[in-house]
Steps between C-alpha positions, in 0.01 A plus 500: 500500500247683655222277451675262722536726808154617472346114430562432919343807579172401250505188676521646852198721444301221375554292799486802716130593336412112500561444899312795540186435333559151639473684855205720359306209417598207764326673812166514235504120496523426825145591591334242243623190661110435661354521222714214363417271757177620454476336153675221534283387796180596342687271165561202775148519623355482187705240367414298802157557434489387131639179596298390770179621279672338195723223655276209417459584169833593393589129676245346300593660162826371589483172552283476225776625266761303635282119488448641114893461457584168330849388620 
């Protein structure tokens, strides 16, 4: 019987200790959000460069392949 009564307070402290390392840690990942954006424009760019570079090509290879398909 007393595992019962003591089960809500285990689970109390657990949430209590979870919300505060959730605290603890949430003002920490706040500050990163630049470099995020960072990255994923530098990822855009780049993307947008490889297909301009490789656009022709890729549409060539392409349409190759697809007059290759019997129907």
């Amino acid at each position: 019987m007393k595992i019962l009564t003591s089960a809500p307070r285990i689970a109390l402290l657990f949430l209590a200790a979870t919300a505060a390392l959730f605290r603890a840690t949430e003002d920490r990942e706040r500050g990163d959000v630049p470099g995020w954006v960072m990255i994923t424009l530098m990822s855009a760019v780049l993307v947008a460069a490889l297909l301009a570079i490789a656009g022709p090509a890729l549409e060539g290879l392409f349409n190759q392949a697809i007059d290759q398909v019997s129907p």
